[in-house]
C-alpha positions, 0 to 999 in steps of 0.5 A, a space after each residue: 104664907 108670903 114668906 115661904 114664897 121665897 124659900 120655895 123659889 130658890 128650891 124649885 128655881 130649877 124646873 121649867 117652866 118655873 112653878 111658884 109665883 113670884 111675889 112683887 110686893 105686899 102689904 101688913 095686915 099687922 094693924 087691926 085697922 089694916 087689911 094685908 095684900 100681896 101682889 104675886 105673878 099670874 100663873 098660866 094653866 088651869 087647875 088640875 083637878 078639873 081634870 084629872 078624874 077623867 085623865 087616862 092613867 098614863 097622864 095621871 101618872 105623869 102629874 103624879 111624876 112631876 108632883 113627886 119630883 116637886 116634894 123631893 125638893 122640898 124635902 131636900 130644902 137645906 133651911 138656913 141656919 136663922 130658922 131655928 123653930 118650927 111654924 112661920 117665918 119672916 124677916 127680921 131687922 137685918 133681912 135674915 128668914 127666922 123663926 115667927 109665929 104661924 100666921 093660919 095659927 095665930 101663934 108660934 113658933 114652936 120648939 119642936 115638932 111635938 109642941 107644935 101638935 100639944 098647942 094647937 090642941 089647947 087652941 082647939 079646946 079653947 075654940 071648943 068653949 066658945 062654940 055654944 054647941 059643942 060648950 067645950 066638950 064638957 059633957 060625959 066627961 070627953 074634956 077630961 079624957 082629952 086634957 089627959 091625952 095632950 097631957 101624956 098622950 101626945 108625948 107617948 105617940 112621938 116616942 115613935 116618930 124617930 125622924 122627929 127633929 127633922 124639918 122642912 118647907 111644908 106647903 100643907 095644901 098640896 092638892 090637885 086644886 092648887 096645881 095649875 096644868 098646861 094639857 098640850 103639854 102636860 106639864 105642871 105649871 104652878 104650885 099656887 096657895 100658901 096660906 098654910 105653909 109652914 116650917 114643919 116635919 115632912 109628915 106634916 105634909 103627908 097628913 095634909 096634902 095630896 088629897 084627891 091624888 091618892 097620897 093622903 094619910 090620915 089617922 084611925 076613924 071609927 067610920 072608915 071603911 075597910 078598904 080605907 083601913 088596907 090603903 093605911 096597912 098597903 101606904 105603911 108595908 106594901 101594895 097588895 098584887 093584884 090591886 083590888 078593883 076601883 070602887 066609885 066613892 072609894 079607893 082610886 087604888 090605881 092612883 094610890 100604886 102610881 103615886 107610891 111608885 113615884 115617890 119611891 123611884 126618887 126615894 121621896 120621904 113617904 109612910 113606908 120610910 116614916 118611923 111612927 107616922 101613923 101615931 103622928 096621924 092618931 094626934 092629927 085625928 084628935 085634932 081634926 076631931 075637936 073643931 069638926 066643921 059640920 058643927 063650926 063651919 058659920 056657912 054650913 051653920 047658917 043653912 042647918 036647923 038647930 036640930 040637925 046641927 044638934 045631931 050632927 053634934 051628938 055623932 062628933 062626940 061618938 066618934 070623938 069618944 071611940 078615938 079616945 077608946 082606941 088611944 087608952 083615954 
């Protein structure tokens, strides 16, 4: 989101080399006839994820560092008074940042953190309907169960989350793929790719971003593994000592420790320090549920027969029902 850019350069202004591209101009695609543009600073460096699987732990840590120091800034980002919702922002007639629609969304803004998550389930369960598929999760009776879990679900699992009015700049897509890194000196040099920042709480954030860099946090799964389960229970209490080992396809537990540590030495928001995050992620995990990409996705849909999409179908819906189980619905 274009807007945001702004925002996040007068709060990163003070690292260098400076780490968000400056926006030169731009175009609105608010016109169905018009196709938007932005014309952004090219950023030096190459993505971090190329290589950061084979970095020796001590680099990783130092990514991880700067990665850190990056989220305290944003988390600290005294938002100005005209941005009253949450969502997106724009500029009004008078050139103030308010409150707007969230344009990844396609609406907004919101009064609170828990209308946000209310509408983009109702948003989801209306691209349910259309996907001749899943028809709405009509079938067994699993759109009832979800009707009633926004209905009086959602409102019970915010009870927990006492930070709930807090709000901050979320970028939503922190990732290691959109940091851009200079290895001769092994700094960070862009957080690049706003699509989908937003006004949020800073869980938001933590459920969205740092994939890949041992720090996302994600709500239960029927299919997860048990050591998936203890990097949730080590994220919410504390780390076990000695770590587990390193499992080749699963928890990088070294990276996870590291990226904790990081986070807690400038006593950045995190799971531990977020009252009824895990609850928040529960809602999260609905919401991944009802679109799954296997069955939405036009490009994986295009190379599957009928019948594998069919399957992958049937397997959505299972572990859709099982996560309302585990919630009461």
């Amino acid at each position: 989101m274009r807007w945001l850019s702004f925002p996040l350069l007068q709060q990163l202004s003070g690292f260098k080399p400076h780490v968000v591209p400056s926006v030169y101009g731009w175009g609105s695609a608010a016109s169905p006839s018009l196709q938007g543009w932005i014309l952004q600073e090219l950023m030096p460096g190459a993505p971090v994820d190329e290589t950061f699987d084979s970095m020796p732990l001590e680099e990783k840590k130092a990514i991880l560092a700067q990665m850190a120091t990056f989220l305290k800034a944003l988390q600290g980002c005294q938002l100005p008074d005209s941005i009253k919702e949450y969502g997106g922002v724009t500029f009004n007639d008078a050139g103030r940042i308010v409150s707007a629609a969230m344009t990844s969304v396609g609406s907004g803004p919101w009064p609170s953190y828990e209308n946000y998550f209310r509408a983009r389930l109702e948003r989801a369960l209306e691209g349910a309907d259309c996907n001749p598929y899943i028809n709405g999760w009509h079938a067994n009776g699993v759109r009832k169960r979800l009707e009633a879990f926004i209905e009086s679900g959602v409102p019970a699992q915010f009870k927990s989350l006492e930070s709930k009015h807090d709000k901050t700049i979320v970028h939503a897509d922190f990732t290691p793929n959109n940091l851009l890194y200079d290895a001769s000196t092994e700094r960070i040099t862009a957080l690049i790719d706003y699509d989908f920042a937003c006004i949020l709480h800073p869980s938001y954030e933590i459920l969205r971003s740092f994939s890949g860099a041992g720090g996302q946090f994600q709500g239960w799964s029927d299919i997860e593994s048990s050591e998936q389960t203890a990097l949730r229970d080590a994220k919410l209490h504390s780390f076990p000592s000695p770590l587990p080992e390193n499992t080749k396809d699963g928890v990088k537990w070294d990276v996870a420790k590291a990226w904790e540590d990081e986070l807690e030495k400038l006593n950045v928001k995190r799971p531990r320090t977020m009252k009824g995050i895990e609850k928040v992620a529960d809602v999260d995990a609905v919401l991944r549920s009802i679109l799954p990409w296997r069955v939405t996705n036009s490009d994986i849909l295009r190379l599957q027969t009928g019948e594998v999409i069919l399957k992958c179908r049937h397997e959505n819906e299972a572990q859709l029902t099982k996560l309302l189980d585990h919630l009461g619905f």
